[in-house]
KEKE-3310 file (N, C-alpha, C; in steps of 0.2 Angstrom, whole numbers, plus 5000, padded with zeros to 4 digits):
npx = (5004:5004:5007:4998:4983:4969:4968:4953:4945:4937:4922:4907:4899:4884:4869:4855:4843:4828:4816:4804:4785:4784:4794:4808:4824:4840:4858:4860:4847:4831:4818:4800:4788:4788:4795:4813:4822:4836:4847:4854:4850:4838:4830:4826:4816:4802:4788:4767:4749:4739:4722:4706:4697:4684:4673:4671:4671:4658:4650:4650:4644:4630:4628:4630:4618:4606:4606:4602:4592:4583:4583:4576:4563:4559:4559:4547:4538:4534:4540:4545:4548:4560:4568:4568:4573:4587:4592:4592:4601:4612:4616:4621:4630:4639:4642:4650:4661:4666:4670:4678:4691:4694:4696:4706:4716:4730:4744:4760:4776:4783:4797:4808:4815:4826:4823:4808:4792:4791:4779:4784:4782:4765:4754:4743:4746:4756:4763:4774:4777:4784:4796:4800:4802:4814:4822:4827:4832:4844:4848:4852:4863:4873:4874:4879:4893)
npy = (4994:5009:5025:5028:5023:5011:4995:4987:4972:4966:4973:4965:4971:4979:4972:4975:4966:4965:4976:4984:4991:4994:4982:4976:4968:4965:4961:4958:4963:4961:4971:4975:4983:4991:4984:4975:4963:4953:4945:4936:4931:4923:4908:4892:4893:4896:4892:4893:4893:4905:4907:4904:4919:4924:4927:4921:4907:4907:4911:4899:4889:4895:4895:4882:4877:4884:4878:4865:4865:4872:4864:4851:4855:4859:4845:4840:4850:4854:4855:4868:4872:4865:4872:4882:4882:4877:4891:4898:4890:4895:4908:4909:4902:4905:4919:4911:4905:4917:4928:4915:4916:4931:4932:4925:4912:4919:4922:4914:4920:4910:4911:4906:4915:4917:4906:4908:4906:4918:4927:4933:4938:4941:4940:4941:4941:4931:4929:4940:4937:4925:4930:4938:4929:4922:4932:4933:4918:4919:4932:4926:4915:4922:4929:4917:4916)
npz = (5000:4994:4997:5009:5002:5004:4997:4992:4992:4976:4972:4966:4951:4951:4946:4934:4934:4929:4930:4934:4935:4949:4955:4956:4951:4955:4953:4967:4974:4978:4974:4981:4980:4992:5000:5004:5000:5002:4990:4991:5005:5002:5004:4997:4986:4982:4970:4969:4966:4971:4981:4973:4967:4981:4974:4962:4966:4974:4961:4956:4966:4963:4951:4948:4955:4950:4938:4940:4948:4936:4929:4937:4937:4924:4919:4923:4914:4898:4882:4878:4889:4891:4883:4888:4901:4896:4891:4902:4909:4903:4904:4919:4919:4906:4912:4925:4916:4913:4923:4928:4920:4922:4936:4938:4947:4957:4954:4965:4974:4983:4998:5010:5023:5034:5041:5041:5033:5018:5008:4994:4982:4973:4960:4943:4933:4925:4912:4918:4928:4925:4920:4930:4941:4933:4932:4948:4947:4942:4946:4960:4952:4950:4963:4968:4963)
capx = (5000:5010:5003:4994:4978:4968:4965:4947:4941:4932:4915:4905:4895:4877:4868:4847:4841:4822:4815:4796:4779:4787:4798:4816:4827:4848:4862:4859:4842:4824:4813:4794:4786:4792:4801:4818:4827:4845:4846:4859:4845:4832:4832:4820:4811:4794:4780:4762:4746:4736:4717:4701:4690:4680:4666:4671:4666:4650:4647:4651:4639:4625:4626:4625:4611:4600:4604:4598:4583:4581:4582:4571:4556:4558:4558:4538:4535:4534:4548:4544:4549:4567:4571:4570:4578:4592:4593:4591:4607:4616:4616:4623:4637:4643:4647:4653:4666:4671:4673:4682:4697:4696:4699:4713:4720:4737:4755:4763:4783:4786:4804:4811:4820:4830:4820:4803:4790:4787:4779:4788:4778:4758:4750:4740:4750:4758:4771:4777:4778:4790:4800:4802:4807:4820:4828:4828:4836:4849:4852:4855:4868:4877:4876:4885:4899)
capy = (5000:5018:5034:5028:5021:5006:4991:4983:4967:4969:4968:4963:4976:4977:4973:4978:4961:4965:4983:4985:4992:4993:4978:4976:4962:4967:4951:4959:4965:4960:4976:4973:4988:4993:4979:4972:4957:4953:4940:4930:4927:4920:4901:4888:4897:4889:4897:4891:4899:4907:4902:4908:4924:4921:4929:4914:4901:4910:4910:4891:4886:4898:4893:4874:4876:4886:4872:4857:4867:4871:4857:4848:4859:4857:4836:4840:4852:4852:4856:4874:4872:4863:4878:4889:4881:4879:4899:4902:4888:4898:4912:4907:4898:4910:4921:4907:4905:4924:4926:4911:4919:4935:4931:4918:4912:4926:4919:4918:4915:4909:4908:4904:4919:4914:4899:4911:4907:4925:4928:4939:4942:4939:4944:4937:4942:4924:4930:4944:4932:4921:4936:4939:4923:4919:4937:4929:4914:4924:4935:4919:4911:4927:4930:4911:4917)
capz = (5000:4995:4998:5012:5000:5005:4993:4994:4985:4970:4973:4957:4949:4953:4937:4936:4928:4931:4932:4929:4939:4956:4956:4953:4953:4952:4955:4974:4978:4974:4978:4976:4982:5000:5005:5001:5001:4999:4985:4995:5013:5001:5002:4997:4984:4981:4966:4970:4965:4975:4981:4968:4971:4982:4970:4958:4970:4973:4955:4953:4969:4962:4944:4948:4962:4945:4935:4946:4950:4930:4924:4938:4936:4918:4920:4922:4907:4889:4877:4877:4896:4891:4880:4891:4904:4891:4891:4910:4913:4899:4907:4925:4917:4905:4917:4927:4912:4911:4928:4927:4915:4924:4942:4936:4952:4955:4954:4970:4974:4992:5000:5018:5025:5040:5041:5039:5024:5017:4998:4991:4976:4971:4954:4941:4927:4923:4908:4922:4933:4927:4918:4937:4944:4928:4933:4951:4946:4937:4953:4963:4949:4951:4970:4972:4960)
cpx = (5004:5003:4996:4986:4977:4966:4958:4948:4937:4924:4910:4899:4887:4873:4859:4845:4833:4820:4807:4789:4778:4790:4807:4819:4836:4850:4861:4853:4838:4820:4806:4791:4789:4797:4806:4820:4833:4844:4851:4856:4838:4834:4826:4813:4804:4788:4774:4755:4742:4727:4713:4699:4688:4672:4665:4668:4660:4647:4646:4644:4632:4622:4625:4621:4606:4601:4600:4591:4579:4577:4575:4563:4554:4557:4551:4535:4537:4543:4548:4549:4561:4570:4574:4574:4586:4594:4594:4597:4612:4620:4621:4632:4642:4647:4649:4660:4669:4674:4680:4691:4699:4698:4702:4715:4728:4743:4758:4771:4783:4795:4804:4818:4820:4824:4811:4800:4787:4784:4778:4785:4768:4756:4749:4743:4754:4765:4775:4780:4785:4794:4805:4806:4812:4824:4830:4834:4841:4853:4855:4861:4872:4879:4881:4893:4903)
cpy = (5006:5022:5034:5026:5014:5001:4988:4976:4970:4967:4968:4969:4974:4977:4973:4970:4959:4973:4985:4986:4988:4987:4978:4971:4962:4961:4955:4958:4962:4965:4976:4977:4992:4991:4976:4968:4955:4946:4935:4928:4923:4912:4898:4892:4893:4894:4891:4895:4900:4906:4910:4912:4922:4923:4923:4908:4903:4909:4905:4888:4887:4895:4883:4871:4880:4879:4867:4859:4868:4867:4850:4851:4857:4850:4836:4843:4849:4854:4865:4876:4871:4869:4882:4890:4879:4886:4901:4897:4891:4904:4913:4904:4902:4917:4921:4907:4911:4927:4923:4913:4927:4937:4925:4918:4915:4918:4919:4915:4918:4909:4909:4909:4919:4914:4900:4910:4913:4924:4933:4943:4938:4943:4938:4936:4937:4926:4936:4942:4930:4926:4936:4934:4920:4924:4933:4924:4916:4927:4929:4916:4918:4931:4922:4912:4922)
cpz = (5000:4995:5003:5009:5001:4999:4996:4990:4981:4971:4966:4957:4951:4949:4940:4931:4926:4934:4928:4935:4946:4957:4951:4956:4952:4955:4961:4980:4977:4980:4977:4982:4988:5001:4999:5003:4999:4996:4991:5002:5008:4998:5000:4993:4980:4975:4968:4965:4970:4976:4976:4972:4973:4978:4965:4960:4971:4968:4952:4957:4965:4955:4944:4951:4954:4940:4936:4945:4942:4929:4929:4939:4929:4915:4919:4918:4902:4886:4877:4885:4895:4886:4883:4897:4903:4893:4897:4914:4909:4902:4912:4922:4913:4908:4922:4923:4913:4918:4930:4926:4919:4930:4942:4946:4953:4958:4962:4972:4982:4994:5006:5017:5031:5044:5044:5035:5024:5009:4999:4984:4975:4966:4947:4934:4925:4917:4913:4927:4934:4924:4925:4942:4938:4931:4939:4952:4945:4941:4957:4961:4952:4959:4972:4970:4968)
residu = (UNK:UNK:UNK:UNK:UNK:UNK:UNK:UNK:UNK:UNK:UNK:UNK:UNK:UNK:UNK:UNK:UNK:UNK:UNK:UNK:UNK:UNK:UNK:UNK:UNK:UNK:UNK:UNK:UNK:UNK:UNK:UNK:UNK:UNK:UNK:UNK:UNK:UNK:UNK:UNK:UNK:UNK:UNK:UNK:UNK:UNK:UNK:UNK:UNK:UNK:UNK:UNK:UNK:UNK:UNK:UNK:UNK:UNK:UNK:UNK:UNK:UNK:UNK:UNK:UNK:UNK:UNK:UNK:UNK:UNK:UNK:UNK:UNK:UNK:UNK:UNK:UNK:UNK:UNK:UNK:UNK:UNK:UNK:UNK:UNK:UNK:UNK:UNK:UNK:UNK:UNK:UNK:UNK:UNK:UNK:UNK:UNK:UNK:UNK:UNK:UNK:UNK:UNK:UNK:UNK:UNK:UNK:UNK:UNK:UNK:UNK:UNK:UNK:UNK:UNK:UNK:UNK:UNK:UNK:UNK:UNK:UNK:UNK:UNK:UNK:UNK:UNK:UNK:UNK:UNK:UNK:UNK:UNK:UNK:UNK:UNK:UNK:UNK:UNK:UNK:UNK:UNK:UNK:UNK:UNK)
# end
């Protein structure tokens, strides 16, 4: 050491491998809204999904309690009866289905920090997702280096 200056180690550059609507993921950090975690304390990283709407289930109970009932009231009429019970189980299920598609069950990535399970992410967004647990991955290989 001349002139009195100290050498450090090199610590490796802090790269941004993930940056998008409040989430970021550098080989160090992962920040997801407020909270941070240091890539190198998150162990035992687990993806799940998360449980349905509970408006979806209501939907499913509802629309196969109007069926049933339909369909057995209409067992004693005519065919004019089966039509229209046709049209009044259509109904209930259709927006059974769309529901369905638009309360998808949300993404969620678990991990064990110091020996804690926290999720660390939840959203329904599926290509965002994994976007987000690939950078993840990526930060991890480069924190073992």
């Amino acid at each position: 050491m001349d002139n009195g200056t100290q050498t450090r180690a090199a610590q490796p550059e802090d790269i941004t491998l993930y940056n998008r609507d409040g989430v970021r993921v550098t080989s160090r950090v992962l920040t997801a809204g407020n909270r941070r975690y240091e890539i190198r304390s998150l162990r035992e990283l687990m993806t799940a999904r998360g449980r349905r709407n509970p408006v979806h289930v209501h939907a499913s109970i509802v629309a196969g309690a109007l069926a049933v009932a339909v369909v057995a009231v209409a067992l004693h009429i005519g065919t004019v009866a089966w039509i229209a019970a046709g049209i009044a189980c259509a109904l209930p299920c259709a927006v059974l289905a769309v529901s369905g598609v638009l309360a998808s069950r949300p993404y969620e990535l678990w991990c064990s920090i110091h020996g804690d399970q926290v999720i660390l992410l939840s959203m329904s967004d599926g290509e965002r997702y994994h976007q987000i647990v690939r950078a993840l991955i990526r930060a991890r290989e480069r924190a073992r280096d």
